[in-house]
Every structure is written in C-alpha cells, then in structure tokens.
LODREN-356784 format. One record per atom (N, C-alpha, C, O): x, y, z. Coordinates in steps of 0.001 Angstrom, whole numbers, plus 500000, padded with zeros to 6 digits. Last residue first. Layout:
XYZ...
END
This chain:
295377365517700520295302364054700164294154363579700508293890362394700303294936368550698880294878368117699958294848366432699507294410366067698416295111372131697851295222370525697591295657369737698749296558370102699505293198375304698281293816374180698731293924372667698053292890372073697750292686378512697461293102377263696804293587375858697773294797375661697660290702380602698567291771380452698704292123378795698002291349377944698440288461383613697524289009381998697930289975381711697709290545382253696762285731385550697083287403385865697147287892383920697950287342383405698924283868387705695123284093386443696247285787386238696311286712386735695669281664390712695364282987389498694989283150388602695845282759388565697012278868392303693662280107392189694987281004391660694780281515392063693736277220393075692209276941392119693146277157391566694323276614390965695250277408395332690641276273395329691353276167393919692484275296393763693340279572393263689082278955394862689000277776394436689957277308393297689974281414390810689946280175391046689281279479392831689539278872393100690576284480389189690704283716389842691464282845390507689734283454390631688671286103386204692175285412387148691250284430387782691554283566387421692354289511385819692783288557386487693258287979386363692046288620386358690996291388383144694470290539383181693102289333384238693606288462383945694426294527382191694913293753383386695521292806383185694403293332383039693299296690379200695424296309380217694971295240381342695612295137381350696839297561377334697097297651378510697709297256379768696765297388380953697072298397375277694317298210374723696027298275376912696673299309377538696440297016376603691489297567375460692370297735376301693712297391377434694050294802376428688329295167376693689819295998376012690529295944374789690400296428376570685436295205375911685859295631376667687719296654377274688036298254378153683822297453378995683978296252378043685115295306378670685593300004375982682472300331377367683917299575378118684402299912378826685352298392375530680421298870374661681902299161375364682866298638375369683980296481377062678422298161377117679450297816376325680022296606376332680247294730377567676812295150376738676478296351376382677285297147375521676909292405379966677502293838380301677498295066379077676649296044379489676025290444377846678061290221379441676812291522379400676400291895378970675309291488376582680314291428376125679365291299376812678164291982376454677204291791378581682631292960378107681900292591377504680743293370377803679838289390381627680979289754380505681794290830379447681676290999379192680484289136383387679256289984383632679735290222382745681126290969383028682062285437384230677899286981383685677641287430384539679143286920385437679814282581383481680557283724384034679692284699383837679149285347383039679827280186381030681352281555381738681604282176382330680725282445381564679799276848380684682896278090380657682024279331381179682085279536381900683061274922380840684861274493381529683165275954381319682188276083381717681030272930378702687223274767379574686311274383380023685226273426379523684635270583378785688829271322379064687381272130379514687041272233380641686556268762376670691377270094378142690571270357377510689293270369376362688850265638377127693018266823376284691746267356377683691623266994378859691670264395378805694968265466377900695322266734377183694565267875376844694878261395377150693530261766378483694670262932377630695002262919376423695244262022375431690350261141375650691841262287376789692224263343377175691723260576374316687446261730375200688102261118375571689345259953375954689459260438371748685302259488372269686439260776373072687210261814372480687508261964371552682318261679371093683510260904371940684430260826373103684034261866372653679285261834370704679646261919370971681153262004369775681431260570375162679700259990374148678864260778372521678998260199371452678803262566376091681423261150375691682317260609375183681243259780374382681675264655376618680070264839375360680820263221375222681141262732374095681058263735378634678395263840377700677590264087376202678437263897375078677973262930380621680230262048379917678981262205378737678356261353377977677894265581381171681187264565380640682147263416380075681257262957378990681613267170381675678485267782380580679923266112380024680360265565378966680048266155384205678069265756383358677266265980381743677936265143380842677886266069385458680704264966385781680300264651384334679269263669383595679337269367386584680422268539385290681144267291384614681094267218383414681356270382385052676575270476386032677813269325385142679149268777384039679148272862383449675046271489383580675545271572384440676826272409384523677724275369384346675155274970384087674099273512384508674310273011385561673916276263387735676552275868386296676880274782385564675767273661386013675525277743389806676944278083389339675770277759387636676172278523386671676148276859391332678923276145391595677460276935390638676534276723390734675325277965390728681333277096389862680998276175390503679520275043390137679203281966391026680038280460391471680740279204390876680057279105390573678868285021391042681403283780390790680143282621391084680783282449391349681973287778389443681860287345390740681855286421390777680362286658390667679160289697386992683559288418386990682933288302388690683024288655389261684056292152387632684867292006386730683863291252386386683324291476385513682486294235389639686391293333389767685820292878388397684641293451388388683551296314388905689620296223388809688259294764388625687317294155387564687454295690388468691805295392389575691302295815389665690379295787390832689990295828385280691616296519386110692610296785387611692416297869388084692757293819385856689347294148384869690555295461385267690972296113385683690014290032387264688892291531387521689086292037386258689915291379385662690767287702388335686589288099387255687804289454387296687825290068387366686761285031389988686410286119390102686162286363388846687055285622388397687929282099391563684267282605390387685325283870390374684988284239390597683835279438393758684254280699394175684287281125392717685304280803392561686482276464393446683131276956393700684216278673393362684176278807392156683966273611393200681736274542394161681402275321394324682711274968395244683449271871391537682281272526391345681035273306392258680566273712392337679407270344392618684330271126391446684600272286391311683533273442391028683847269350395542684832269185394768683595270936393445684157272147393657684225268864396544687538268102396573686197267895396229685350266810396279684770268955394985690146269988394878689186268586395003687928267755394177687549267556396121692608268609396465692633269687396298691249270722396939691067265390393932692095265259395942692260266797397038691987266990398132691457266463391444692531266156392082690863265935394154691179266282395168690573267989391319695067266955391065694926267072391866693513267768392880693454271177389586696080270838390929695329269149390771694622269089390072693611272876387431698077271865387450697137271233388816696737270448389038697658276124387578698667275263387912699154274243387589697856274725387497696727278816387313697522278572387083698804277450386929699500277405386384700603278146383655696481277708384926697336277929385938697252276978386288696552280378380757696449279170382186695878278905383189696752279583383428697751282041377646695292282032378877696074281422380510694812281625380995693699282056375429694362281119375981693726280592377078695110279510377274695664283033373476695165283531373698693893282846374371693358282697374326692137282826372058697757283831373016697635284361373799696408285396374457696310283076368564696351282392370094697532283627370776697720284811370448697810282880368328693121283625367843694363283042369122695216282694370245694851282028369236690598281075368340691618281462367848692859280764367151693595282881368930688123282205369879688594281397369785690012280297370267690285283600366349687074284426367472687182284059368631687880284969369369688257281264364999687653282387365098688374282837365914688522282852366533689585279993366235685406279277365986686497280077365963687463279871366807688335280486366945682258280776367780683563280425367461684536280341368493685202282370364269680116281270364970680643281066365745681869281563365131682813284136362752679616283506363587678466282084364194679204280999364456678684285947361868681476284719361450681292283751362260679953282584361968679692288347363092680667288044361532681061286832360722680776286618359638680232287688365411680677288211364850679347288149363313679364287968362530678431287097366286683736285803366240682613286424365801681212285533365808680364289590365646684603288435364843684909287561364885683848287241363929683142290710367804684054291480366675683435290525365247683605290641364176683010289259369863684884289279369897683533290030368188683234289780367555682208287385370354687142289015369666687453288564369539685954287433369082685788286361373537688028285966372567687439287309371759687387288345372397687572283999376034689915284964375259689640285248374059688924284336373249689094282187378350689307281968377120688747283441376107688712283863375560687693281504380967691022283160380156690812282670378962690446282658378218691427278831383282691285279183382182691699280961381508690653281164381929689515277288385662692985278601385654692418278608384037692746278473383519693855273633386414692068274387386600693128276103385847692321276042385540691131270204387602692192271814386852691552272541386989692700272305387439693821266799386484692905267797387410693037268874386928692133268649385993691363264226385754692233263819385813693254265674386929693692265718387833694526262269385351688907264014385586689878263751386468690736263265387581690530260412385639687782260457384231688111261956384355689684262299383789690722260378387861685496259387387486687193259331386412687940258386386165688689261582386979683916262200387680684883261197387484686274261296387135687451259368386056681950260961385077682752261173385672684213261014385114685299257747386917680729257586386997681497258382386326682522258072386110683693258920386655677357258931388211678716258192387930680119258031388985680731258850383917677084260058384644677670259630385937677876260166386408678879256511382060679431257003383101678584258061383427678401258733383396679431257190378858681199257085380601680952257455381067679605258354380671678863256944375900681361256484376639680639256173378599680863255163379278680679256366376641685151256963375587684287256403375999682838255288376511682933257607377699688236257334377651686800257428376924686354258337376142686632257850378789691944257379377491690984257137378240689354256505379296689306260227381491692354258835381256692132258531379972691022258776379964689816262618382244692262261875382581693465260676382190693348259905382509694254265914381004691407264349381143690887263752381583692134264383381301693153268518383147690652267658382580691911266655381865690935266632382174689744271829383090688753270492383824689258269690382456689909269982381265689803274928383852688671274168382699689040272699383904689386272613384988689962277529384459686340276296385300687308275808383886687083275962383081686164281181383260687021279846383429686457278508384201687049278513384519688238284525382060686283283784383448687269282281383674686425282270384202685314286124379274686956284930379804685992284278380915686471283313380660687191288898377798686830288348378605687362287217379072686296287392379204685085290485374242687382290449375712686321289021376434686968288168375741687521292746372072687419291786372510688480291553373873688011292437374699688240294523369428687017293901371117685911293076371551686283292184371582685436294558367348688189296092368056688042295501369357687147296285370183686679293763365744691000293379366318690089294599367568689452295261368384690093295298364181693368294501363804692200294430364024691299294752363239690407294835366051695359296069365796694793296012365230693676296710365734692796291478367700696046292035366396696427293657366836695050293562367651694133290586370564697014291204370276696083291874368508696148293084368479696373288722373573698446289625372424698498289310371160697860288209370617697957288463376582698663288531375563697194289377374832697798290575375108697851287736378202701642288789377412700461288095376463699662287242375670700062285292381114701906285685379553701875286727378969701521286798379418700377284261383349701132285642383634701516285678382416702311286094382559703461281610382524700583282466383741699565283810383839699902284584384361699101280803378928700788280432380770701160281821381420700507282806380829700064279619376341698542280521377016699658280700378844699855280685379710698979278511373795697091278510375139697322279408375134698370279868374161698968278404370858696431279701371720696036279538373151696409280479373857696044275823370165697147277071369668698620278595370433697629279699370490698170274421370414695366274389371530696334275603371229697346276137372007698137276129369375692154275414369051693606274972369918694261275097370864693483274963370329688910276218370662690107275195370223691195273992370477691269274935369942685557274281369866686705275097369358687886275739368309687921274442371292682240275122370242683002274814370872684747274534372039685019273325372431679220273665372487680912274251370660681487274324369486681122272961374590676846273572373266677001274371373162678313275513373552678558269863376096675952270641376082676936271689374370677146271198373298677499269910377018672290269219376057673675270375376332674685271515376689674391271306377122670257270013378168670494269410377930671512268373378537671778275119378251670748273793376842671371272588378094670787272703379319670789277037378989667864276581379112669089275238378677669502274294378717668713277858375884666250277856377690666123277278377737667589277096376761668318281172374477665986279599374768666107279311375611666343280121376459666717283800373253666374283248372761664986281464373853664723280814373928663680285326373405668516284251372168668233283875372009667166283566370896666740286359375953668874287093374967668587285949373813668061286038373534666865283824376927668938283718377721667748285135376370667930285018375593666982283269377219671741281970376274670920282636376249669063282040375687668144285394378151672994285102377129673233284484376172672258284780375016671954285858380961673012285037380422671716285704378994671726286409378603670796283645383429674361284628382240674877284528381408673916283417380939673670282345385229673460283823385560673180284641384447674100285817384497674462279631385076673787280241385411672775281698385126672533282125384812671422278940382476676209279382383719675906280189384144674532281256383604674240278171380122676739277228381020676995278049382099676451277200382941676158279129377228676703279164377451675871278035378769675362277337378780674348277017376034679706278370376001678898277907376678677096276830376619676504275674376495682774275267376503681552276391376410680884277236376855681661274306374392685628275176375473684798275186374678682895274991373646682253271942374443687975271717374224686284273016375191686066272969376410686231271117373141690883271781373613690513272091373431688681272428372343688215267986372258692285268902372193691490270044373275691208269666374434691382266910372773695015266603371106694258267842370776693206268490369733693112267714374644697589268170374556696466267570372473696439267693371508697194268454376209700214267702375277699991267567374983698924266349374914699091271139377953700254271012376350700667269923375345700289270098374144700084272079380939699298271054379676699274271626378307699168272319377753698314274460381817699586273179382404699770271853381831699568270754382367699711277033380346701499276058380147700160274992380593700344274286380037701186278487382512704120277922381236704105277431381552702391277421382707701966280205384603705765279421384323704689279088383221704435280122382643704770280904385044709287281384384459708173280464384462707384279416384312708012281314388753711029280869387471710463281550386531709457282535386906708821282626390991711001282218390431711846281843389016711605282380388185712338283142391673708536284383391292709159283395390968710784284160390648711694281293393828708045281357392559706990282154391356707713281833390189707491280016395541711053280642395430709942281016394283709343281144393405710196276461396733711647277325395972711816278497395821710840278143395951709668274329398560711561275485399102712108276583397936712422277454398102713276272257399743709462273372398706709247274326398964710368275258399700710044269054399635710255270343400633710702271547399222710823271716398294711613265888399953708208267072399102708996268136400024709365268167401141708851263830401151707112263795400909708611264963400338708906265112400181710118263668400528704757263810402113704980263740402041706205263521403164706659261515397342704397262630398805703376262401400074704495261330400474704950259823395688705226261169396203706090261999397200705560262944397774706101258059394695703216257615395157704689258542395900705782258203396485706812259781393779701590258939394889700840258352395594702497258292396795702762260989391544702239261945392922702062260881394243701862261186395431701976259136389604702695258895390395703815260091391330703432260345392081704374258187387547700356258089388717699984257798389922701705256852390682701917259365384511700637258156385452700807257233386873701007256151387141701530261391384598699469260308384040698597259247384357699055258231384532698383263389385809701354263015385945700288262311385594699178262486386107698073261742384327704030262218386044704152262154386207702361261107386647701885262666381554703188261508382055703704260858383434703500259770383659702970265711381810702851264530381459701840263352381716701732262795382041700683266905381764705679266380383113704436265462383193703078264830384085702512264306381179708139265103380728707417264918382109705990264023382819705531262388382011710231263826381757710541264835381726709312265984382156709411260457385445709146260752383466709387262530383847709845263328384785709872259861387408711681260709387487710576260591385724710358260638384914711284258056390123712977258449389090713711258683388051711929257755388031711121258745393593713487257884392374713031258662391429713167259849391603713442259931396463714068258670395977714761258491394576714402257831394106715329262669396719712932261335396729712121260003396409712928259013396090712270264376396517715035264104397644714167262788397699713491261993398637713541263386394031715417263348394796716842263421396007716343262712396844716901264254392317713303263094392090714008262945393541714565262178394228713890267028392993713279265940393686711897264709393299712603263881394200712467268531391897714887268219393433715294267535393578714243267293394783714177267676389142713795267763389405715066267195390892715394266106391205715875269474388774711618268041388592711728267521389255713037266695390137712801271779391691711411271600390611711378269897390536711856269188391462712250272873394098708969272291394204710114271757392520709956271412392035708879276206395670707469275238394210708262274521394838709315274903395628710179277655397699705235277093397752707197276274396743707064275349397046706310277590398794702629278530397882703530278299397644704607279311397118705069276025401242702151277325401449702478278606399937702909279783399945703268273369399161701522274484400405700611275716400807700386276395400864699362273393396594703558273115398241703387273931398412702322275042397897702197272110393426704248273723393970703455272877395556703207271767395550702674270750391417706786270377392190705353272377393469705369273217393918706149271090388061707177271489389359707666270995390111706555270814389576705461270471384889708810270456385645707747270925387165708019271137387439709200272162381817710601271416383105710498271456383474708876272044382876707974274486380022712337273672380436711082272514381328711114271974381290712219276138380557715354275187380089714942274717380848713427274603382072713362278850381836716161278896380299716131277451379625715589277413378413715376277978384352716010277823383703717514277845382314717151277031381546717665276937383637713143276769385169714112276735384635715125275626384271715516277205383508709647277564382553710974277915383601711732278805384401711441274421383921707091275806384749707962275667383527709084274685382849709386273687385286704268273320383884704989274446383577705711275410383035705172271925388075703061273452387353703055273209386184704094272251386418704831270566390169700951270124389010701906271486388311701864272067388022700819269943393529699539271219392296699651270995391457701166271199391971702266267741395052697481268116394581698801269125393448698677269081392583697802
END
C-alpha cells in the first residue's frame, strides 16, 4: 500500500496511492470503506487500519490534483547514514575499509520537504550537492533487535534527497549544518508499506539533474544492508514509531565526481527516483 500526506482544499490530509496512479483521499476511503479512519497518517500507519481497507478503495483521483507533502512528519529522528555503498568510494579516499557500524549523522525534521518542493538555497553556500537515497520508516518502539527480526520494525520506505552544502561540511568537519538547512531533505512521494517491497536491498536508484543521469545503482550494493542498519542503531538507541533512516548514497554525487560543475545551481531540476517507490522531482533555488 502507498500512504501519501496530501494538501486537498488548501487543507493537509492523507490519501492512499492505487497501482495505476489514481488518489483516493482520507475522506472518500472512510465512505468507501464503511469505517471511521484516525486523522493523522501516522496513526492509519502504525496502526495497522491498511489491513482493514485492502480491496475496497476506488482511486478515482488524479496525482495533479494535489500537493505532496513529507510522508512523515511525526518523526523524533532523522538517522543518515555515510559511507553505505560499495561503489561510492568516498571511504576508500580516507584511507578505510568499509564501516562494520552504521556511521550517521543526524538531520532536523524542519529540513524535510514534499516531492515536488524547491531546494531552497541561501547565496552563501557555493557546493550545494545532491544525495539520491532509500529512507525507511520505523513503525514500531525497539531497542536491542535482532538482526532477523529488524524488518519487523519498518512500518514503510520511501524517496529521500539528502541534500548537503559540501563547502559547509569541510568547514566544519562535520554533517549537521551542512545537512540541515530546511528544505534539504525533500521525500516521498509517498510511503510504500514493506508488502509491497520484497526485498528493500534490491532496488534500482537513479538520480538525474536536469535529466542528466548522475547516480545509477542499486540498493544491492549497500555496504550494510537494512536489517543490519536497524540492529545495529537500536543497540546504541531506543528507535520509535516515526524515526527515519537514510540508508546512504551512491557514487556519482558532485563530490564522488570531484567537479565543481557538477554541484547544483540557481534553477536546477533534481529527480530521484527508487524501483518500487516512485520519484521526487525539485527545483533548485538560491536565495539571499
């Protein structure tokens, strides 16, 4: 099932996403489904009412009706991960082999932003670089899990743009800033419940900027996979309904690349889009 977190009549809402592409909003899923729905989507997906509504909905709304909003708002944490993928060999300039631990760094919720949002950009920042990543849900309090019993913890994924001002994070030797202006951490489109993605660790990611192809890779080539991610953060922290998890980024970001020409500027286009997930699509703004 695909839960999307929609602006319908100037007012926020949730909507469920069909097969074909067709929206049905909170509203007409009540009145289709006979039952009476929480308000909020968090609610709907942690509390297990997709299982009460399968095979009753009639998508008859289209994508272009609405605006997309961050598929989750209610969020404690945001956990991205660095130095996750075989073939971004980031870790391999440094001197080091690849992490056996998750090496994270930590994004506001005030940097999210919906799927077809602008990346806006203070003048400031002169290497404003793109990160196309799978972000997964937690749906359920853990602390200390198993790793085979990880998965049961993810409540969904979904498409997230780890934006980052690279000339910041050299300053500071560290990702908090750099990663951290609102607006820097456009997702969605939609949240994808685990039924729908069989194996997370096998999913086809691409990211393009002005349709130009510049990430092409897939989540099999993730150092740690997710299963091991969720084991290994819920042993140093308590993971609640709501925390996200970037899982990382691929070669072929400006910095991978080593170009200058390659960082974003004023009107760019930054799509990425995830097998099974969808795409996001944003527009670049610098602003004083």
């Amino acid at each position: 099932m695909k839960v999307a977190r929609i602006v319908k009549d100037g007012r926020e809402t949730y909507a469920l996403v069909g097969p074909e592409g067709g929206v049905a909003p909170h509203n007409e899923i009540e009145k289709q489904a006979g039952t009476k729905l929480p308000a909020a989507l968090e609610d709907f997906v942690f509390g297990g009412y997709a299982q009460k509504i399968a095979g009753k909905i009639d998508y008859r709304h289209k994508p272009g009706e609405f605006r997309f909003l961050p598929p989750i708002k209610r969020t404690f944490k945001i956990l991205c991960l660095s130095f996750n993928y075989t073939d971004q060999a980031s870790w391999i300039r440094f001197g080091k082999s690849p992490p056996k631990d998750p090496v994270v760094s930590m994004k506001p919720r005030t940097s999210l932003c919906g799927a077809h949002d602008d990346i806006v950009c203070p003048k400031f920042v002169t290497q404003l670089d793109y990160e196309g990543e799978l972000a997964l849900v937690i749906g359920k309090k853990c602390r200390k899990v198993s790793e085979p019993d990880a998965s049961g913890y993810v409540a969904g994924y979904f498409v997230i743009n780890d934006v980052s001002a690279r000339d910041i994070q050299f300053i500071d030797k560290q990702y908090a800033r750099a990663k951290g202006f609102d607006t820097f951490g456009p997702c969605g489109p939609w949240l994808t419940t685990p039924d729908e993605v069989p194996d997370p660790c096998d999913l086809r990611l691409t990211t393009r900027v002005n349709g130009e192809v510049r990430q092409d890779s897939s989540t099999r080539n993730l150092v740690l996979k997710t299963d091991r991610i969720i084991y290994s953060l819920s042993n140093v922290m308590t993971l609640e309904p709501g925390d996200i998890i970037s899982t990382g980024t691929p070669s072929g970001t400006a910095l991978s690349l080593s170009s200058h020409e390659k960082y974003l500027q004023d009107g760019d286009v930054v799509e990425v889009e995830i097998e099974k997930l969808g795409r996001i699509r944003n527009r670049v703004v610098f602003t004083d």
